[in-house]
mmCIF file as Biopython writes it, N, C-alpha, C and O atoms, coordinates in Angstrom:
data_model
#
loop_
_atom_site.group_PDB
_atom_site.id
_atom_site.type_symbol
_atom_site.label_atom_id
_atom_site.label_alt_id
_atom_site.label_comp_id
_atom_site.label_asym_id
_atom_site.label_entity_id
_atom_site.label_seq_id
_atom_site.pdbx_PDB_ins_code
_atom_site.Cartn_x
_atom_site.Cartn_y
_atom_site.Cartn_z
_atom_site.occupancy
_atom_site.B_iso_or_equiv
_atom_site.auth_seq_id
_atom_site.auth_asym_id
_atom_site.pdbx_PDB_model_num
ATOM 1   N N  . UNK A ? 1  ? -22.048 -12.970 -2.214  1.0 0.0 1  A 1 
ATOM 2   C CA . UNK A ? 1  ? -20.850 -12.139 -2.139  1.0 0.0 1  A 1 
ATOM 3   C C  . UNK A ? 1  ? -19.635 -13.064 -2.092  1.0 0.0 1  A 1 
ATOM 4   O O  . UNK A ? 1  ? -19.354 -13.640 -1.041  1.0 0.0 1  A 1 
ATOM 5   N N  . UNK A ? 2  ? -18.859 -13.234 -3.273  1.0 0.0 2  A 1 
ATOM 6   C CA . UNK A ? 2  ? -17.584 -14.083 -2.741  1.0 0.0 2  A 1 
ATOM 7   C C  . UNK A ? 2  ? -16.471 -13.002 -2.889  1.0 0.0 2  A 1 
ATOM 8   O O  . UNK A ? 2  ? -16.647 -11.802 -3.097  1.0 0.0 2  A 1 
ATOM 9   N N  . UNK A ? 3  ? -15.243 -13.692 -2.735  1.0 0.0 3  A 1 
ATOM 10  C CA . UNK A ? 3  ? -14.108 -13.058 -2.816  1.0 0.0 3  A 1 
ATOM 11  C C  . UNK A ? 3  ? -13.098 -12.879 -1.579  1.0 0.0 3  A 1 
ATOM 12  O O  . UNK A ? 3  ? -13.339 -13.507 -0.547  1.0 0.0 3  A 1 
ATOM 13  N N  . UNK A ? 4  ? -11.716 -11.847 -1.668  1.0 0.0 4  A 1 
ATOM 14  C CA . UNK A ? 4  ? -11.638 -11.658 -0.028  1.0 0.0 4  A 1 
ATOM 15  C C  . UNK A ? 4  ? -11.993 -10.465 0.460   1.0 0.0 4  A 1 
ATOM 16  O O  . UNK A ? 4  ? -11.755 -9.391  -0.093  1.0 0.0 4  A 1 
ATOM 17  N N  . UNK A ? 5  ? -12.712 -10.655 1.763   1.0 0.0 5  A 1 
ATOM 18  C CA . UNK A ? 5  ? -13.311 -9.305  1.852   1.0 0.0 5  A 1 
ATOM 19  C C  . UNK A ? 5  ? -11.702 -8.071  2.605   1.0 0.0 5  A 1 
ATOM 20  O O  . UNK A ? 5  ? -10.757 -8.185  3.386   1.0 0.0 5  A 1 
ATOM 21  N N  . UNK A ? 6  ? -12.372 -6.926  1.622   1.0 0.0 6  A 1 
ATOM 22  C CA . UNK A ? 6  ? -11.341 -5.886  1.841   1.0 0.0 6  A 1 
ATOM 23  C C  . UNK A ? 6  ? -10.465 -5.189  2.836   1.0 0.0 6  A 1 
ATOM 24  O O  . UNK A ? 6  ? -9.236  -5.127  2.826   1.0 0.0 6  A 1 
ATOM 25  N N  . UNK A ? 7  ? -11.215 -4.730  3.603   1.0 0.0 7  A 1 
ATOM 26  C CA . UNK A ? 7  ? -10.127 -4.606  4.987   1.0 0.0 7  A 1 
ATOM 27  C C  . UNK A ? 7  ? -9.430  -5.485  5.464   1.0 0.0 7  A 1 
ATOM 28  O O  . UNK A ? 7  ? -8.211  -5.507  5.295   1.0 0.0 7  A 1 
ATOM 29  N N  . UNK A ? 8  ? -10.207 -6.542  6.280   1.0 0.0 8  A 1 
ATOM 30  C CA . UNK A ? 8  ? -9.079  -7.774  6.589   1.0 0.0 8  A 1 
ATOM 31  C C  . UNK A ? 8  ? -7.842  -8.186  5.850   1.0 0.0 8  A 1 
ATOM 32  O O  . UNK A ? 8  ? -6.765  -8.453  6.383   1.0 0.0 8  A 1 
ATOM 33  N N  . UNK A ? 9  ? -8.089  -8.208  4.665   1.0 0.0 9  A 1 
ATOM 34  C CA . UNK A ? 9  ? -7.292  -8.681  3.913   1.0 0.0 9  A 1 
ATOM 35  C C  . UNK A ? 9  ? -6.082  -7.209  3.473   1.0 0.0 9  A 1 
ATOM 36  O O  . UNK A ? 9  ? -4.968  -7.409  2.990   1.0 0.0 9  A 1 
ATOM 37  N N  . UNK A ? 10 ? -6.373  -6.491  3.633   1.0 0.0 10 A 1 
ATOM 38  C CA . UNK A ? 10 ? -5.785  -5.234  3.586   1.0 0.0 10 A 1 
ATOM 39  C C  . UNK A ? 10 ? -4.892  -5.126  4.355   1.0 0.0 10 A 1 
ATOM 40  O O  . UNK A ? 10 ? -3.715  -4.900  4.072   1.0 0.0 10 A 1 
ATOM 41  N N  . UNK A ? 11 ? -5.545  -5.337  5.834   1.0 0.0 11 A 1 
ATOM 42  C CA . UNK A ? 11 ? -4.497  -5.226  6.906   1.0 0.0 11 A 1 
ATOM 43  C C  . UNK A ? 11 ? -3.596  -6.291  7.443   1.0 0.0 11 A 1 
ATOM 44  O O  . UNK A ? 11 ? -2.482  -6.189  7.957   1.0 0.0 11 A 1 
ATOM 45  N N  . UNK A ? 12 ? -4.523  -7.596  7.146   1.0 0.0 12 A 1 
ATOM 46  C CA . UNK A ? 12 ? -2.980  -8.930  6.662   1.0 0.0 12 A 1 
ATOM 47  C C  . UNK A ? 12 ? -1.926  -8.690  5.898   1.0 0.0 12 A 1 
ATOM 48  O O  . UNK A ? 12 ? -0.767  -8.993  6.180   1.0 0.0 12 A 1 
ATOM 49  N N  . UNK A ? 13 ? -2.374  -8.039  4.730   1.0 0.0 13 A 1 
ATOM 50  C CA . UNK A ? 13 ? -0.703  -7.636  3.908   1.0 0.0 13 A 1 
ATOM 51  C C  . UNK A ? 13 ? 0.084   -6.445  4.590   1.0 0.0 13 A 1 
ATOM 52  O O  . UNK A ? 13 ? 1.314   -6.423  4.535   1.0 0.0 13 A 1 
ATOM 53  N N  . UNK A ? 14 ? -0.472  -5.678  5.087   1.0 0.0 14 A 1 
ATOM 54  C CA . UNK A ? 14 ? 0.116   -4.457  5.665   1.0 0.0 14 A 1 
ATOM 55  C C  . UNK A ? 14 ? 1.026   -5.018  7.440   1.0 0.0 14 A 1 
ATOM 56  O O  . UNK A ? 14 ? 1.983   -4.433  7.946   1.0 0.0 14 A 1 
ATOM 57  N N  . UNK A ? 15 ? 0.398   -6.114  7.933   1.0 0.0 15 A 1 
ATOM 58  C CA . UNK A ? 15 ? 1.107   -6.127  9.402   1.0 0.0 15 A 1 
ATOM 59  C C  . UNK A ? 15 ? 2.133   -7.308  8.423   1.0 0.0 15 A 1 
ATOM 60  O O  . UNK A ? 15 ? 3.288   -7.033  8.749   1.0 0.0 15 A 1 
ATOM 61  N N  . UNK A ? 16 ? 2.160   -8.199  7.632   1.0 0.0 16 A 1 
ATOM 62  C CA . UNK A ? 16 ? 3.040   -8.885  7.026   1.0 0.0 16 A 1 
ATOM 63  C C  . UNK A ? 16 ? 4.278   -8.018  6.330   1.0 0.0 16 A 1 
ATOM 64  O O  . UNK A ? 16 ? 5.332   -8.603  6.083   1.0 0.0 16 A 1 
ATOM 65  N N  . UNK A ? 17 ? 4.160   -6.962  6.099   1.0 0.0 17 A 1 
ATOM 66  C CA . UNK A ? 17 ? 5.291   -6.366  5.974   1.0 0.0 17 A 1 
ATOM 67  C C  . UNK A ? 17 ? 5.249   -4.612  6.589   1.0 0.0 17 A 1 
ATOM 68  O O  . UNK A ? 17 ? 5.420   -3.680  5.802   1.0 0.0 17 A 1 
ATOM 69  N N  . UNK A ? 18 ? 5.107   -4.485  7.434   1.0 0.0 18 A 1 
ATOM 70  C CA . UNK A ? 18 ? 4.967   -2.787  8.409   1.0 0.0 18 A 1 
ATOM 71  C C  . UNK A ? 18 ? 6.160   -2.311  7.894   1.0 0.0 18 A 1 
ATOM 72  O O  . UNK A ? 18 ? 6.253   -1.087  7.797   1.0 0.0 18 A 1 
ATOM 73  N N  . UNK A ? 19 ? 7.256   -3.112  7.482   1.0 0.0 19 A 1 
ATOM 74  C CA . UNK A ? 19 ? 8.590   -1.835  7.305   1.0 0.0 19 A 1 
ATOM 75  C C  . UNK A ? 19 ? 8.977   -1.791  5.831   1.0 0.0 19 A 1 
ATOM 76  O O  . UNK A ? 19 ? 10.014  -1.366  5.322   1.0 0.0 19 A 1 
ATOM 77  N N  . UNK A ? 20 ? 8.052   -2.255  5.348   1.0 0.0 20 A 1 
ATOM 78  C CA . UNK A ? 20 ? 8.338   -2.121  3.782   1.0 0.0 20 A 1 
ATOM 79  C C  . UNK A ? 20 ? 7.159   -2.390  3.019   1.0 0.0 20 A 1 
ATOM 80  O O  . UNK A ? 20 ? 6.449   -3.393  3.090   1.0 0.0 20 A 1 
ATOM 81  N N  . UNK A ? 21 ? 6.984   -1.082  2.053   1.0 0.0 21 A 1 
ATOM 82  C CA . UNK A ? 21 ? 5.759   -0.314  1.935   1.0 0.0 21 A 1 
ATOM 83  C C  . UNK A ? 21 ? 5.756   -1.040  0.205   1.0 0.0 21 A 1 
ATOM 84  O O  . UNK A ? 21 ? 4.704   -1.198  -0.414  1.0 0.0 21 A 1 
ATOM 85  N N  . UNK A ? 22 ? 6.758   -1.310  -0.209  1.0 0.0 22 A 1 
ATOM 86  C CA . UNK A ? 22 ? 6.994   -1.883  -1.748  1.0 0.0 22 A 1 
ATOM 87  C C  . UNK A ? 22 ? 6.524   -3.682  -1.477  1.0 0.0 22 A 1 
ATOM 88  O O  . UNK A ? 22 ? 6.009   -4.325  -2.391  1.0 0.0 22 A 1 
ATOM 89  N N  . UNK A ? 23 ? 6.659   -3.977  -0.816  1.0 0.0 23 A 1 
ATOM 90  C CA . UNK A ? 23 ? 6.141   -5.389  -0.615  1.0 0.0 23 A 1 
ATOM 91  C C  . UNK A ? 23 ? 5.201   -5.802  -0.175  1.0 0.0 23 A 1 
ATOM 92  O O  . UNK A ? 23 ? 4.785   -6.939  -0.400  1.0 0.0 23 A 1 
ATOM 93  N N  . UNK A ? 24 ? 4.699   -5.029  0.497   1.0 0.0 24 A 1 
ATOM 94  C CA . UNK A ? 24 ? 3.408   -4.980  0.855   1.0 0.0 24 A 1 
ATOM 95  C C  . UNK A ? 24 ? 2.401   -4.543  0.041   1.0 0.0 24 A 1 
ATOM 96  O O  . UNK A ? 24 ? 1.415   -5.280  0.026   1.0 0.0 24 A 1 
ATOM 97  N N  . UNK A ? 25 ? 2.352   -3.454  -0.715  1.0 0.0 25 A 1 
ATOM 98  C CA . UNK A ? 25 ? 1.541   -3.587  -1.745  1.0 0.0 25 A 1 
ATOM 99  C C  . UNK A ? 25 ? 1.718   -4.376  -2.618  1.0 0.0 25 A 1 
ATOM 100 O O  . UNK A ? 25 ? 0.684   -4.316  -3.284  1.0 0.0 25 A 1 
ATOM 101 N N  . UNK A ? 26 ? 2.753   -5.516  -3.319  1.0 0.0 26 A 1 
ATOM 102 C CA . UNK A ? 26 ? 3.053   -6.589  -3.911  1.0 0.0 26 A 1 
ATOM 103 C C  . UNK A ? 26 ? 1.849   -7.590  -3.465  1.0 0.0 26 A 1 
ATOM 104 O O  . UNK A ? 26 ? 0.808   -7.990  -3.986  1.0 0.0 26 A 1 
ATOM 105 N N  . UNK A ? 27 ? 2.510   -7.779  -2.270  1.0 0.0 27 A 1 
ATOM 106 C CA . UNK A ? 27 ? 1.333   -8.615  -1.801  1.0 0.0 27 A 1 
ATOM 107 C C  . UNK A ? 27 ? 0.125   -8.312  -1.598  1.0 0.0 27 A 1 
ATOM 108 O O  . UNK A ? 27 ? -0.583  -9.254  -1.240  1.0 0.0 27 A 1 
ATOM 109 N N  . UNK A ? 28 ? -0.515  -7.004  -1.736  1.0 0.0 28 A 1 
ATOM 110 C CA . UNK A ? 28 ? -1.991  -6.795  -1.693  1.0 0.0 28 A 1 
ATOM 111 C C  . UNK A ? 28 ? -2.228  -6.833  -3.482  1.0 0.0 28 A 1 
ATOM 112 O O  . UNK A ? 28 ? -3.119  -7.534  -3.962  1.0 0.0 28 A 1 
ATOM 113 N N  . UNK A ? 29 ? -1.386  -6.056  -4.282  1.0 0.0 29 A 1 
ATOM 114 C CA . UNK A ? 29 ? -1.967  -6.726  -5.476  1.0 0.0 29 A 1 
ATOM 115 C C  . UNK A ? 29 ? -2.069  -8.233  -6.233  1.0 0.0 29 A 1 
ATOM 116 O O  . UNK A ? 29 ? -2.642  -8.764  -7.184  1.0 0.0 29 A 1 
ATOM 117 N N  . UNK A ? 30 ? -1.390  -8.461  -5.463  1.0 0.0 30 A 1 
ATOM 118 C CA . UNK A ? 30 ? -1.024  -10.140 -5.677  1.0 0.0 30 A 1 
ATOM 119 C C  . UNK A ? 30 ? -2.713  -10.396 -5.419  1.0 0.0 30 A 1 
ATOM 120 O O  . UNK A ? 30 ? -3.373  -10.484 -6.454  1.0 0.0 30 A 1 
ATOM 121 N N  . UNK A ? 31 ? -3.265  -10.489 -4.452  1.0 0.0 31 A 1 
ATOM 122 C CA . UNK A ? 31 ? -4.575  -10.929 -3.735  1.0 0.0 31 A 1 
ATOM 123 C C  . UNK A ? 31 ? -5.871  -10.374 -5.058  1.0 0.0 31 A 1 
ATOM 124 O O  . UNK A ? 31 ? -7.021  -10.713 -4.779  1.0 0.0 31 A 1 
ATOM 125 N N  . UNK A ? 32 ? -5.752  -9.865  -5.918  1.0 0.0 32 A 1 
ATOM 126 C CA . UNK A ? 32 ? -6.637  -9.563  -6.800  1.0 0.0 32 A 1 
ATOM 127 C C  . UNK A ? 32 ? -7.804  -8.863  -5.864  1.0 0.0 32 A 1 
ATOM 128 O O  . UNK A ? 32 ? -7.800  -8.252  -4.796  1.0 0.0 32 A 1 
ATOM 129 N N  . UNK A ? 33 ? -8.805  -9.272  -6.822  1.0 0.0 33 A 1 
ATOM 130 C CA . UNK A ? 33 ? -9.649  -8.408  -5.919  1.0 0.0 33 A 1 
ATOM 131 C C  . UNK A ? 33 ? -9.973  -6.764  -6.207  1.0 0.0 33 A 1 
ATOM 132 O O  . UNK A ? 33 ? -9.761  -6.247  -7.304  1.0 0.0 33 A 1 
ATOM 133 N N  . UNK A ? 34 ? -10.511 -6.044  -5.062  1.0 0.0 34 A 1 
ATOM 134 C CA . UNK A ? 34 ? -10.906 -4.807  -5.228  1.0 0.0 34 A 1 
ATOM 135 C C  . UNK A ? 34 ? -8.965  -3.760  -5.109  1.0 0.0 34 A 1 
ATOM 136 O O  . UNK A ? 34 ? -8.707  -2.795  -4.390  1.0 0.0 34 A 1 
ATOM 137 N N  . UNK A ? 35 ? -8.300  -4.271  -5.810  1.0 0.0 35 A 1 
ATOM 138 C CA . UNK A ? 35 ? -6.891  -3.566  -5.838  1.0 0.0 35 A 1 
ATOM 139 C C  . UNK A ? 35 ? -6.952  -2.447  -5.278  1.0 0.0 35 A 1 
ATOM 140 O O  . UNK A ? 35 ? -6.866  -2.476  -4.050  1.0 0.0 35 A 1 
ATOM 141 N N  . UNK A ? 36 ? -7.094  -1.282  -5.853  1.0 0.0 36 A 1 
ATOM 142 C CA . UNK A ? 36 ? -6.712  -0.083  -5.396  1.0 0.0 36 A 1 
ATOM 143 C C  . UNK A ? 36 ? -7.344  -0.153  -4.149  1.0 0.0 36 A 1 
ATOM 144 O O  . UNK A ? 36 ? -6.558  -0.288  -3.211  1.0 0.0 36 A 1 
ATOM 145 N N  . UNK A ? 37 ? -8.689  -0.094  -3.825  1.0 0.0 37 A 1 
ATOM 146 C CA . UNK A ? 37 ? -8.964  -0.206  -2.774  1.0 0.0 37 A 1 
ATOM 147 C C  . UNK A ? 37 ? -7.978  -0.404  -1.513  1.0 0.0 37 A 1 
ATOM 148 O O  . UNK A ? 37 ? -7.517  0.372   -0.676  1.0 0.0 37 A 1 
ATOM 149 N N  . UNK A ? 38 ? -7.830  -2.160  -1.816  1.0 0.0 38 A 1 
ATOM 150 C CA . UNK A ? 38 ? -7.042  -2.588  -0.792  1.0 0.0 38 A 1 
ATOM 151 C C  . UNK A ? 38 ? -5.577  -2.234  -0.874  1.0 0.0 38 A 1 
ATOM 152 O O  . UNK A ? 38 ? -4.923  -2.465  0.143   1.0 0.0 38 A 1 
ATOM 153 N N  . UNK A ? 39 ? -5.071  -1.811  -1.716  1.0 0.0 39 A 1 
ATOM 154 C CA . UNK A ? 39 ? -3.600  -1.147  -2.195  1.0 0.0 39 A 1 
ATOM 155 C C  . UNK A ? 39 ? -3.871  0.173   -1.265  1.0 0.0 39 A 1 
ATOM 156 O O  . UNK A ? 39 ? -3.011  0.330   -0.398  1.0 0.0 39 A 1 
ATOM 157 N N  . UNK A ? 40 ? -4.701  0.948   -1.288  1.0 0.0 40 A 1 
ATOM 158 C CA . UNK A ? 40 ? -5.046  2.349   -0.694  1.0 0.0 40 A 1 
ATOM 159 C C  . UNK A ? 40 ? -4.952  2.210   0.849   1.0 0.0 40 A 1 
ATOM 160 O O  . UNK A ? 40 ? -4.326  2.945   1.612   1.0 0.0 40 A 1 
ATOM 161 N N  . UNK A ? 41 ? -5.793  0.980   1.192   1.0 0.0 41 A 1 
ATOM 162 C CA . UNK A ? 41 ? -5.789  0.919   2.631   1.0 0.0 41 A 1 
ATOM 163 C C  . UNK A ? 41 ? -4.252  0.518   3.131   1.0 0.0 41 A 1 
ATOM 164 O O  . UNK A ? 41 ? -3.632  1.074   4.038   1.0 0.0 41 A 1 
ATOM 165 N N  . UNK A ? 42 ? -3.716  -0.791  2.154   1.0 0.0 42 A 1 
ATOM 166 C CA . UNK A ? 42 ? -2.262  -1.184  3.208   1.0 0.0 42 A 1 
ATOM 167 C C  . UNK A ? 42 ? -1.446  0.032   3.498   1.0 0.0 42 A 1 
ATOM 168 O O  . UNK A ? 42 ? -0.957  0.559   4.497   1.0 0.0 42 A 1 
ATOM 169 N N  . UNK A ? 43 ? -1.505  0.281   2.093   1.0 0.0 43 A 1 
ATOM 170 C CA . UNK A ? 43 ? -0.369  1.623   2.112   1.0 0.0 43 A 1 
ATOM 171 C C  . UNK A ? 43 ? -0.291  2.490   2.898   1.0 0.0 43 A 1 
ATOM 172 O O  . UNK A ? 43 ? 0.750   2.919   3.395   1.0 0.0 43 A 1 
ATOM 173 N N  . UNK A ? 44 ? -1.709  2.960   3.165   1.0 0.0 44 A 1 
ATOM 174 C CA . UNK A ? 44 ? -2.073  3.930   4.626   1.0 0.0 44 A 1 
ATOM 175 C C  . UNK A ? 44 ? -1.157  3.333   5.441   1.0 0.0 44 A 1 
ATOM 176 O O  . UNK A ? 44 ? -0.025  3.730   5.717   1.0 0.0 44 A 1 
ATOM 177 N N  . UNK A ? 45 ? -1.985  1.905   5.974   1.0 0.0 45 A 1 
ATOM 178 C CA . UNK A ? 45 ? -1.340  1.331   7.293   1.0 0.0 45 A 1 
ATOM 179 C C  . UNK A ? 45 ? 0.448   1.481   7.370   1.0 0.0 45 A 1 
ATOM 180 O O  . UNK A ? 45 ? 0.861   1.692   8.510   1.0 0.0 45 A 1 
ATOM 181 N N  . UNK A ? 46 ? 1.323   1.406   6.470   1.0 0.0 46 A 1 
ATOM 182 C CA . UNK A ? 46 ? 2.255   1.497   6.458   1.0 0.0 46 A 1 
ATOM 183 C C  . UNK A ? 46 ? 2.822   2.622   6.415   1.0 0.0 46 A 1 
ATOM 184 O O  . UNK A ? 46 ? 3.638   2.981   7.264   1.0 0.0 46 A 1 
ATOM 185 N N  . UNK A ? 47 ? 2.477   3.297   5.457   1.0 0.0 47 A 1 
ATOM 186 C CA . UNK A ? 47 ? 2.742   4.778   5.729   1.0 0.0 47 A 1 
ATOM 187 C C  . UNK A ? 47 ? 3.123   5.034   6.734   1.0 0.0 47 A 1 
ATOM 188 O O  . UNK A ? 47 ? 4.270   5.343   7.053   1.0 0.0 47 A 1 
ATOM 189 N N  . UNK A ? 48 ? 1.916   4.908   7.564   1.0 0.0 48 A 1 
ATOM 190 C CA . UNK A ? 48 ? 1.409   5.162   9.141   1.0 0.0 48 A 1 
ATOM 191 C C  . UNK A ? 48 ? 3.199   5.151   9.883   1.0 0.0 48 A 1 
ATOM 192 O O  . UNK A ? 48 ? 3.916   6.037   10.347  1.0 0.0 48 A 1 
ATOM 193 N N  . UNK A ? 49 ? 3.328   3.990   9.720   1.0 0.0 49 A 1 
ATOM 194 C CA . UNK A ? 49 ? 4.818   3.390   10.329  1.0 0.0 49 A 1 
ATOM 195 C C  . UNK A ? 49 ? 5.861   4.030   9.811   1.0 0.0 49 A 1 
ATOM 196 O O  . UNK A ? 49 ? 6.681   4.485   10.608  1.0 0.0 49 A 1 
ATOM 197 N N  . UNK A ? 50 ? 6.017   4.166   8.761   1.0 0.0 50 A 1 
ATOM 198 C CA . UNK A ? 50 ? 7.645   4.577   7.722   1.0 0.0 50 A 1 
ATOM 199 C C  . UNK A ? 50 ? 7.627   6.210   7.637   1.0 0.0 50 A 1 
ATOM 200 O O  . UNK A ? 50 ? 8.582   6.925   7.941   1.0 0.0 50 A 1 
ATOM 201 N N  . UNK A ? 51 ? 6.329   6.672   7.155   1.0 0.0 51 A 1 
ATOM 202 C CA . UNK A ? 51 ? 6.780   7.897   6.795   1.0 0.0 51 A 1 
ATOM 203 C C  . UNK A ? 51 ? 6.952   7.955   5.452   1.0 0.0 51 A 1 
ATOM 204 O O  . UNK A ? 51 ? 6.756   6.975   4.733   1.0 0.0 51 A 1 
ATOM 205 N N  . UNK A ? 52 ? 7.331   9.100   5.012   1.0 0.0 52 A 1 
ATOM 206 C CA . UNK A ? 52 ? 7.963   9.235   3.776   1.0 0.0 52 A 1 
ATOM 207 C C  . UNK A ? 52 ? 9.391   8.278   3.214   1.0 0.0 52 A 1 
ATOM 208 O O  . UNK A ? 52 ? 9.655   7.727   2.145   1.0 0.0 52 A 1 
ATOM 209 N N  . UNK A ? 53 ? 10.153  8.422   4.601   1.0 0.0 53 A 1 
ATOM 210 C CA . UNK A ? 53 ? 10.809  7.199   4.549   1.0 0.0 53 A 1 
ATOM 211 C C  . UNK A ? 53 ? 10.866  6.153   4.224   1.0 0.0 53 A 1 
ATOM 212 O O  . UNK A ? 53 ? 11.899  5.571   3.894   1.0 0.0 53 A 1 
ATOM 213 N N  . UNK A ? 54 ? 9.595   5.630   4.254   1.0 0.0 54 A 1 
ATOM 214 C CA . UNK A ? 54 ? 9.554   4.554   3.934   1.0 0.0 54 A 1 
ATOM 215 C C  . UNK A ? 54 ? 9.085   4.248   1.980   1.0 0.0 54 A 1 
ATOM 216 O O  . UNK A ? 54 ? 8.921   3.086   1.607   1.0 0.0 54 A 1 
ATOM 217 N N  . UNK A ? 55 ? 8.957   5.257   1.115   1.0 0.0 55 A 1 
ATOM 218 C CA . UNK A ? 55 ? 8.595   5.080   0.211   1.0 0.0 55 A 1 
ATOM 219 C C  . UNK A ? 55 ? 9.893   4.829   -0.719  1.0 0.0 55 A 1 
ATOM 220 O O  . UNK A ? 55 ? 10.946  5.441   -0.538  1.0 0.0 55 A 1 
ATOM 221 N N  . UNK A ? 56 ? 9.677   3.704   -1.902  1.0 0.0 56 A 1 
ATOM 222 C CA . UNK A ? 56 ? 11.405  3.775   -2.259  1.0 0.0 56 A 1 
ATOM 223 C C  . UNK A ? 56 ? 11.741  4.919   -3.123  1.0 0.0 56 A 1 
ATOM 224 O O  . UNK A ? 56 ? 10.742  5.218   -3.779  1.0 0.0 56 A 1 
ATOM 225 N N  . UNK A ? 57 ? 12.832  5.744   -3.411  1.0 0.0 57 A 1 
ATOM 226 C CA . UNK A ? 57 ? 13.454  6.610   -3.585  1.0 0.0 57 A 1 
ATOM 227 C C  . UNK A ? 57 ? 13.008  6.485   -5.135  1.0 0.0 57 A 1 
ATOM 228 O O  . UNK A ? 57 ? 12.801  7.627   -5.545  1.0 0.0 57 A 1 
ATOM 229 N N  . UNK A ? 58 ? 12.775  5.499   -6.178  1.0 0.0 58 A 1 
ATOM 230 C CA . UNK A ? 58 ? 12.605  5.383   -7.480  1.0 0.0 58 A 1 
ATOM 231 C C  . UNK A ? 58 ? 11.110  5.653   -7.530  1.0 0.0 58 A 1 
ATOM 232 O O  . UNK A ? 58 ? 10.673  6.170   -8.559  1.0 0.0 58 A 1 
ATOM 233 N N  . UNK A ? 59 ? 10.226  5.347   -6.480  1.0 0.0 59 A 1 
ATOM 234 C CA . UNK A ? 59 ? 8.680   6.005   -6.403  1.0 0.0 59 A 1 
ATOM 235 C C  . UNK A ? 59 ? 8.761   7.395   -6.409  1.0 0.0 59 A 1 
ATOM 236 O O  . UNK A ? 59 ? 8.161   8.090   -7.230  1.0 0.0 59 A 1 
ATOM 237 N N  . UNK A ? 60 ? 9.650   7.932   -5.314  1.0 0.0 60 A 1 
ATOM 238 C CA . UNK A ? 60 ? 9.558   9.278   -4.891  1.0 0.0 60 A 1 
ATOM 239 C C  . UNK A ? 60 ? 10.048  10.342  -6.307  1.0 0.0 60 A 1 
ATOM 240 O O  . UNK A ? 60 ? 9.485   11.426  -6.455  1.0 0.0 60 A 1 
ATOM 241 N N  . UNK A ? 61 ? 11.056  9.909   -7.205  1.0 0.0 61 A 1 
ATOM 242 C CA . UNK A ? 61 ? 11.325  10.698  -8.155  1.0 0.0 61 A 1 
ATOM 243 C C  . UNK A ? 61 ? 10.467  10.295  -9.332  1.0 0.0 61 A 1 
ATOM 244 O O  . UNK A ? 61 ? 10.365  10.961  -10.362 1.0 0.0 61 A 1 
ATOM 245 N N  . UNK A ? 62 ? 9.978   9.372   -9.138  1.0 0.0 62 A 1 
ATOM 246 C CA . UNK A ? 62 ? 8.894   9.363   -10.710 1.0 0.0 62 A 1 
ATOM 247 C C  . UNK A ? 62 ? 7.803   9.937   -10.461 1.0 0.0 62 A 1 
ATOM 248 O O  . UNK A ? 62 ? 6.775   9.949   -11.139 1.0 0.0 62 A 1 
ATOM 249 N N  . UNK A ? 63 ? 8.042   10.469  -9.377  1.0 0.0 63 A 1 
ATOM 250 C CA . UNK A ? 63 ? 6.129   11.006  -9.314  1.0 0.0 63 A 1 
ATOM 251 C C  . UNK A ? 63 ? 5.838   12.292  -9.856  1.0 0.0 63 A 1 
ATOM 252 O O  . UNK A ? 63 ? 6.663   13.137  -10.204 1.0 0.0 63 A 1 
ATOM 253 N N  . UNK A ? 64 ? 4.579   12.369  -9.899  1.0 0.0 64 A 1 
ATOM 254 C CA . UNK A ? 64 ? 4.131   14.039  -10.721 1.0 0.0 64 A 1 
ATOM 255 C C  . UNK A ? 64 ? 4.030   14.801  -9.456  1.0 0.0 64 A 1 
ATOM 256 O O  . UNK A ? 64 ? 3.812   14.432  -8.302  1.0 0.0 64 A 1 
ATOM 257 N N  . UNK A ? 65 ? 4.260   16.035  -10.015 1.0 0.0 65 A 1 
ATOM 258 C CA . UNK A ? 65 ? 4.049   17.435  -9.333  1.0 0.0 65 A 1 
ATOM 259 C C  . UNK A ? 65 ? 2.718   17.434  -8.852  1.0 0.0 65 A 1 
ATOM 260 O O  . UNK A ? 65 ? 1.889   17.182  -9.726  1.0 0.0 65 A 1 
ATOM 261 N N  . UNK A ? 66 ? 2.214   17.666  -7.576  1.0 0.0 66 A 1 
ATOM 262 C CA . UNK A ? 66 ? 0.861   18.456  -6.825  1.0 0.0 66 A 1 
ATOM 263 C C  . UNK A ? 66 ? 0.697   20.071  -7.439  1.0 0.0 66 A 1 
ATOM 264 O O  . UNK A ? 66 ? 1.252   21.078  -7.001  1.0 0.0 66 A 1 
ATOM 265 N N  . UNK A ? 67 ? -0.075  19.982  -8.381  1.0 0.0 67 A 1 
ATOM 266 C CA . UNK A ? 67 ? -0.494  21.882  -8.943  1.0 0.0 67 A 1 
ATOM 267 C C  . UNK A ? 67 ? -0.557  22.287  -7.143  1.0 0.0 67 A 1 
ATOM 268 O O  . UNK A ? 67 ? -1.010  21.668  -6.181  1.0 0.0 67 A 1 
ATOM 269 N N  . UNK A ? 68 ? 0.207   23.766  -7.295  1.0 0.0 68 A 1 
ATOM 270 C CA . UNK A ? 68 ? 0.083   24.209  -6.672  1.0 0.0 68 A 1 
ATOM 271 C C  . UNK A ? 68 ? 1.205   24.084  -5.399  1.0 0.0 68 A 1 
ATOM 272 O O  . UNK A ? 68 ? 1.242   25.144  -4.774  1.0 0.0 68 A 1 
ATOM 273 N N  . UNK A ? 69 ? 1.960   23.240  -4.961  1.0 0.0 69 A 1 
ATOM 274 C CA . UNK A ? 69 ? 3.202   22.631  -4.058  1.0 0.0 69 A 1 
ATOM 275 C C  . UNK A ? 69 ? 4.372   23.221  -4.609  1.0 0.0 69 A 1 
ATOM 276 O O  . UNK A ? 69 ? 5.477   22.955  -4.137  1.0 0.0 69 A 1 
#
């Protein structure tokens, strides 16, 4: 098994940036690897902290509609 393993490394990029949710996934895709995965987990972790708030405003309007919302 090589590589970096996923959580750890998930939650290193996520406490390296807790107040900013755009750099932090930078830096988890930066790390290659199982991406989304670990993109899925930081983002949680940050989330966690910011909120919606914390997502940048050019994410929030490019996104698609939830059928049904």
């Amino acid at each position: 098994m090589g590589g970096t393993p996923t959580v750890p490394f998930a939650v290193w990029s996520a406490a390296r940036h807790l107040d900013d949710l755009a750099s932090a996934l930078w830096t988890t895709a930066e790390g290659f690897g199982d991406v989304d995965t670990t993109c899925a987990i930081t983002g949680g972790i940050v989330a966690a902290r910011t909120g919606v708030d914390g997502v940048p405003p050019e994410w929030l309007r490019r996104r698609e509609p939830v059928p049904g919302s």
